[in-house]
Backbone as ProteinMPNN parsed JSONL, in Angstrom:
{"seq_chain_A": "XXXXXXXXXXXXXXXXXXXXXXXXXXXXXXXXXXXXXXXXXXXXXXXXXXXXXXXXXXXXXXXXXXXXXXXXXXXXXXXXXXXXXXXXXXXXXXXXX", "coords_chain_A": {"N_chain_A": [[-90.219, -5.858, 23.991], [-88.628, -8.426, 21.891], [-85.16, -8.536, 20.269], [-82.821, -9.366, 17.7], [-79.302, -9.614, 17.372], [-76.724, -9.776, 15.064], [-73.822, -9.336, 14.619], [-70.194, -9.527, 13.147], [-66.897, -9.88, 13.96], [-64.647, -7.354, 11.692], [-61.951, -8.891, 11.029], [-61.167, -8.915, 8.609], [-60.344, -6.515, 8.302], [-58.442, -5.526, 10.031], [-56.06, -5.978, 11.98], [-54.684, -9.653, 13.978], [-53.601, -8.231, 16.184], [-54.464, -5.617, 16.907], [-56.548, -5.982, 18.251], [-57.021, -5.415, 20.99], [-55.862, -6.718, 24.681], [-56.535, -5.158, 26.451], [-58.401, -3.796, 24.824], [-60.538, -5.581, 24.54], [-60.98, -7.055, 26.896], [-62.433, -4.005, 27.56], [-64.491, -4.488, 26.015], [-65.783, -6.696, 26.889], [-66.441, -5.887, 29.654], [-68.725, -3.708, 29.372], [-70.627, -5.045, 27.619], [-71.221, -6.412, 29.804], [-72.559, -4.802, 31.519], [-74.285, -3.917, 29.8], [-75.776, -6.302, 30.241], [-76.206, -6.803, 33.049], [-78.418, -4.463, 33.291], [-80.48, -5.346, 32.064], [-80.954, -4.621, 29.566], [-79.759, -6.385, 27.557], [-79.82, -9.664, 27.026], [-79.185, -12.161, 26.392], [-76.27, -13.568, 25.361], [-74.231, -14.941, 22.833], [-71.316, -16.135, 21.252], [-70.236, -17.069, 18.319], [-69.9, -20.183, 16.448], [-69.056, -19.607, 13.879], [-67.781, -18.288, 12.846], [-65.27, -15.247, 13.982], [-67.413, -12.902, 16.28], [-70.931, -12.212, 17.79], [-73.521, -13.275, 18.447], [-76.428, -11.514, 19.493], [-79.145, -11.446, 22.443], [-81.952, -8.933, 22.782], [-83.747, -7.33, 25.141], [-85.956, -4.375, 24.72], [-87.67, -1.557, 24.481], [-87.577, -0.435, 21.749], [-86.765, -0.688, 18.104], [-84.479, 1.141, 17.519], [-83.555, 1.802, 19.944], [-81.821, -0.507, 20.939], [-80.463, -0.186, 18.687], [-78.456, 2.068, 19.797], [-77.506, 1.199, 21.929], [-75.66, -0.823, 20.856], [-73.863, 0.58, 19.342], [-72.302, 1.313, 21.601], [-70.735, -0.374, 22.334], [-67.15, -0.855, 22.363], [-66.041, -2.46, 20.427], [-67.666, -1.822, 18.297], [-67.756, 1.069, 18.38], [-64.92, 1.503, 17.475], [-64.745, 0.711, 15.046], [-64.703, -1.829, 14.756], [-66.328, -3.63, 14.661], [-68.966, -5.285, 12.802], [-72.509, -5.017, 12.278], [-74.317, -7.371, 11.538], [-77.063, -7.96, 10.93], [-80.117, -6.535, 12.362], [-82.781, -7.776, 13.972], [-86.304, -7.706, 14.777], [-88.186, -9.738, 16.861], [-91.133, -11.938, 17.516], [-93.441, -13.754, 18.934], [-93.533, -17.071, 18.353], [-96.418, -18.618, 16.86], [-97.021, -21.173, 16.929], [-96.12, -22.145, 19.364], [-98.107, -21.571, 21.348], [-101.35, -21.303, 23.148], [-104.26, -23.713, 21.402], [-106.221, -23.378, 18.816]], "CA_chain_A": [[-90.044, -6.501, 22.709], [-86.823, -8.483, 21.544], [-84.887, -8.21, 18.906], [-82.184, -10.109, 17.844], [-78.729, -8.564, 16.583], [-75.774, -10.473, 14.537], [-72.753, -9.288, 14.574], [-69.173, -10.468, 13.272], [-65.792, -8.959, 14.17], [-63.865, -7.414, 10.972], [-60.654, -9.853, 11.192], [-60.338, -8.965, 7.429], [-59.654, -5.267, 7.871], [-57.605, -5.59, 11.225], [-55.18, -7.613, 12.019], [-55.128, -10.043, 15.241], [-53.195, -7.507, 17.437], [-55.647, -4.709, 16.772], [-57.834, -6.742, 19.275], [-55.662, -5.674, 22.469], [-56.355, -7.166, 25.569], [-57.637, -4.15, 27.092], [-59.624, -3.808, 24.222], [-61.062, -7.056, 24.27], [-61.397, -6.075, 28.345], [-63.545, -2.854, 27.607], [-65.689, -4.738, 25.419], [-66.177, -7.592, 28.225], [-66.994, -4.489, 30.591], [-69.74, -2.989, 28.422], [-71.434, -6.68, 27.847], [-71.4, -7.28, 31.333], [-73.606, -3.24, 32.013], [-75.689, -3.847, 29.02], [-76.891, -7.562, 31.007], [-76.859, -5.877, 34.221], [-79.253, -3.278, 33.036], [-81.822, -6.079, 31.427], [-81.19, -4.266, 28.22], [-78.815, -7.317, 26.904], [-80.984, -10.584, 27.789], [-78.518, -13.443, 26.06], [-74.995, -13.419, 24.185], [-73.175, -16.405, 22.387], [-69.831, -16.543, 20.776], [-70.274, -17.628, 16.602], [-69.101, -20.732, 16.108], [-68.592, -19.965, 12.522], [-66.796, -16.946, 12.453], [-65.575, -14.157, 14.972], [-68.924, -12.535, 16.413], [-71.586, -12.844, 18.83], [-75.359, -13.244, 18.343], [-77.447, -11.179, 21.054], [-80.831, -11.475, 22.398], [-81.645, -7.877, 23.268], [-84.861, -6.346, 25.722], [-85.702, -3.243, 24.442], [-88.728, -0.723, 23.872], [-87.782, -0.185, 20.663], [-85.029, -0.565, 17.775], [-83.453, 2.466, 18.383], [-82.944, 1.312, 21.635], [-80.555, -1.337, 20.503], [-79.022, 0.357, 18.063], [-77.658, 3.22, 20.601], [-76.676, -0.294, 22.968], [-74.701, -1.818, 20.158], [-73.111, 1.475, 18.842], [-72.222, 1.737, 22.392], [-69.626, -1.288, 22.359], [-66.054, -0.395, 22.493], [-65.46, -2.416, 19.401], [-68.475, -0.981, 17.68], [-67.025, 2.472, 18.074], [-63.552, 1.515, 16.876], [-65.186, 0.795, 13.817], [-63.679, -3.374, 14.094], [-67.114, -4.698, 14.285], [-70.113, -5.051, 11.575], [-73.177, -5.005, 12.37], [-75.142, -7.529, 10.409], [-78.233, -8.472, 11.271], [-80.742, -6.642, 13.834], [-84.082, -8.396, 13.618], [-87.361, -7.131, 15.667], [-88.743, -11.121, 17.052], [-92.461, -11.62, 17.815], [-93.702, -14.967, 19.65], [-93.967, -18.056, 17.82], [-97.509, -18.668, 17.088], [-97.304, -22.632, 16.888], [-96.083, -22.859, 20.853], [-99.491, -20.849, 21.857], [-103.165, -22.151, 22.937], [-104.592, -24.229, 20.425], [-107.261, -22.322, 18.678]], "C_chain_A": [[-88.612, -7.036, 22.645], [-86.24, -8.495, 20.644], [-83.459, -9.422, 19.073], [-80.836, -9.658, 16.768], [-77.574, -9.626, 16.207], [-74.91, -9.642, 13.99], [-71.257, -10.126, 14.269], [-68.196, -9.184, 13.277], [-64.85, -8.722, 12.69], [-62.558, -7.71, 10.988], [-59.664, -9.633, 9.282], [-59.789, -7.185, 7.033], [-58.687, -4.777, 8.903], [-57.348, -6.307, 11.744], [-55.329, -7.982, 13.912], [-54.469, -8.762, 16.466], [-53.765, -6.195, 17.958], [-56.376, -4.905, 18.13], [-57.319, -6.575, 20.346], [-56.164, -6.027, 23.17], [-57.539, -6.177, 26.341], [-58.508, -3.613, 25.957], [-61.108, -4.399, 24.152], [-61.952, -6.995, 25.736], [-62.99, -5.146, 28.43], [-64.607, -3.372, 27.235], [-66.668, -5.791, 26.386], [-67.107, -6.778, 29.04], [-68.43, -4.314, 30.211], [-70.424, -4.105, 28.534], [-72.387, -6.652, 28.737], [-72.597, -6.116, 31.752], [-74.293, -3.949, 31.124], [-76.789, -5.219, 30.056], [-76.951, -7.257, 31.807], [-78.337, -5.056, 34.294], [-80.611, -4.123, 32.373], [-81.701, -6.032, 29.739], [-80.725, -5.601, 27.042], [-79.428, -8.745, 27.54], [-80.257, -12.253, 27.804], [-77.566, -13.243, 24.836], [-74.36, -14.527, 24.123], [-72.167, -15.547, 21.385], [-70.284, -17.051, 19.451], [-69.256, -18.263, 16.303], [-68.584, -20.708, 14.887], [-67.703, -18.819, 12.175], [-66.642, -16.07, 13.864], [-66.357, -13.414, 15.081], [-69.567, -12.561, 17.627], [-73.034, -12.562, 18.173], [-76.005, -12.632, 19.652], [-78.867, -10.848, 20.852], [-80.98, -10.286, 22.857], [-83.342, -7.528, 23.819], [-85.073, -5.394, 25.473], [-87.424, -2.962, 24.121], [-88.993, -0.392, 22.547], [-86.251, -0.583, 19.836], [-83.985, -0.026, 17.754], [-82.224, 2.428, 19.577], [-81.73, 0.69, 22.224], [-79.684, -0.936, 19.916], [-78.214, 0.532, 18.842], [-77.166, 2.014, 21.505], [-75.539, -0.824, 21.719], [-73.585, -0.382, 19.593], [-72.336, 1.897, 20.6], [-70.89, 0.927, 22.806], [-68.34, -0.816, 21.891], [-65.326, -0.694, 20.795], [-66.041, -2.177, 18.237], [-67.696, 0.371, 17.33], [-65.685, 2.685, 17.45], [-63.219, 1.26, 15.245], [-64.416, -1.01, 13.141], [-64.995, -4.487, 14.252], [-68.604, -4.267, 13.504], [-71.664, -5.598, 12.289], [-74.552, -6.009, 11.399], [-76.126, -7.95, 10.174], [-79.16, -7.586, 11.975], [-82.398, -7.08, 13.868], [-85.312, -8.29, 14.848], [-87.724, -9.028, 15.955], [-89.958, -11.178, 17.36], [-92.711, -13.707, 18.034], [-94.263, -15.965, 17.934], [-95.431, -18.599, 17.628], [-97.742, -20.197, 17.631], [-97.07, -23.374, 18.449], [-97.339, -22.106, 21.234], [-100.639, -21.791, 22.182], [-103.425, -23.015, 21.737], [-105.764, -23.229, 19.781], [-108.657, -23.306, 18.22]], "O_chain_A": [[-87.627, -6.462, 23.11], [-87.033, -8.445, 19.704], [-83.142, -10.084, 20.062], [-81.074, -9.387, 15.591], [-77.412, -10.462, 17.096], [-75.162, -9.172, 12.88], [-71.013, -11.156, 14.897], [-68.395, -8.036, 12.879], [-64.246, -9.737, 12.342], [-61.83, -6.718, 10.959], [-58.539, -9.897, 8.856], [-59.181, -6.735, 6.061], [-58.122, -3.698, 8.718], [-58.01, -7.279, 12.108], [-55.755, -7.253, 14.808], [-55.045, -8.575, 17.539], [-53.622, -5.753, 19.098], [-56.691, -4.004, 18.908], [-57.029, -7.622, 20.925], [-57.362, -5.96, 22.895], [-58.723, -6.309, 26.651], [-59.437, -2.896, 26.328], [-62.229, -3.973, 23.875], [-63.179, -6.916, 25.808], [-64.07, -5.371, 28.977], [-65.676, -3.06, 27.759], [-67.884, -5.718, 26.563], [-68.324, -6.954, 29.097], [-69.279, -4.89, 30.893], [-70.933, -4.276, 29.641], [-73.614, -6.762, 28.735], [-73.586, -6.57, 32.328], [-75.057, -4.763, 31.643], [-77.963, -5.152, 30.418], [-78.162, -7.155, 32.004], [-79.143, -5.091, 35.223], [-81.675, -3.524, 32.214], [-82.082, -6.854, 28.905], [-81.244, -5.739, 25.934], [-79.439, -8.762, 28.771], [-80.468, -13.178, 28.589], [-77.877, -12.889, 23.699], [-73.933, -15.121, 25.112], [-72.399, -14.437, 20.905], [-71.149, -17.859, 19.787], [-68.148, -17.822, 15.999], [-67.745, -21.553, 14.574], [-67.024, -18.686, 11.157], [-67.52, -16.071, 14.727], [-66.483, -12.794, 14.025], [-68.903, -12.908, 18.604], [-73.369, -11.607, 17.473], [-76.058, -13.254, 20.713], [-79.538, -10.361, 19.942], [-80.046, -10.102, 23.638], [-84.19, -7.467, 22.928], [-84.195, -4.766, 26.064], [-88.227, -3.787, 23.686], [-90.103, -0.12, 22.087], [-85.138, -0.741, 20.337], [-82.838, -0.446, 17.906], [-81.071, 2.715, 19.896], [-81.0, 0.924, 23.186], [-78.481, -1.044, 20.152], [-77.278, -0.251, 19.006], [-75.968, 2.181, 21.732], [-74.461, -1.236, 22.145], [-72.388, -0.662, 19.526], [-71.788, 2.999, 20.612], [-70.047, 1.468, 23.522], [-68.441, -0.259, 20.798], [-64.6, 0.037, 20.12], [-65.397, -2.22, 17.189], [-67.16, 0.649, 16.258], [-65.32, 3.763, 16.982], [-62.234, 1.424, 14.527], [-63.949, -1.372, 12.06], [-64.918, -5.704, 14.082], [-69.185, -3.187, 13.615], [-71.689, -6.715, 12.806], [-75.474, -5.49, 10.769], [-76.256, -8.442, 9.053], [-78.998, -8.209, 13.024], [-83.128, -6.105, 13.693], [-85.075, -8.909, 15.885], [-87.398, -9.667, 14.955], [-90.215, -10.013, 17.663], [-92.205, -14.613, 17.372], [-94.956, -15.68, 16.957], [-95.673, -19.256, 18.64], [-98.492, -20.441, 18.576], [-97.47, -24.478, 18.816], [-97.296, -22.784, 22.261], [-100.843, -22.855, 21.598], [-102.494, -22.929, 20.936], [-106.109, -22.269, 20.47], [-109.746, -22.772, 18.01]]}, "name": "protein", "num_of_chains": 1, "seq": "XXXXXXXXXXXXXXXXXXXXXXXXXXXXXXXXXXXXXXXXXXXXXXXXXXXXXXXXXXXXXXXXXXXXXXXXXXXXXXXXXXXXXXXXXXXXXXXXX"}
């Protein structure tokens, strides 16, 4: 199943230097395992704010959660969680009926 999770980085409760390189690093790191592992399927950048949108593989929502609580800047408590949405196939690209 996929789900689909929206995230933006809190920029209004920590300031830019908060974000250290090797922070910024760890979180790269982590990313890079979750898409390794299948679990993480497709991540963009939010052009409208600091963030990322991810497409996520998973058995269940749970599944994701414990993947997104798993992010470096998840745990540091500098990013929000604001979206995570279960997805289910488009009916209108399908067979005709």
């Amino acid at each position: 199943m996929q789900f689909l999770s929206i995230a933006r980085r809190l920029v209004d409760k920590f300031p830019p230097e908060d974000f250290t390189p090797e922070l910024v690093a760890s979180e790269g790191a982590r990313v890079r395992e979750l898409y390794a592992s299948g679990l993480l399927r497709q991540v963009w950048k939010r052009g409208d704010i600091p963030g990322a949108s991810i497409i996520w593989e998973a058995s269940s929502k749970a599944e994701v959660q414990a993947a997104i609580e798993s992010l470096p800047l998840y745990k540091a408590g500098m990013l929000e969680l604001i979206a995570l949405i279960p997805l289910e196939p488009y009916p209108g690209l399908g067979p005709a009926a």
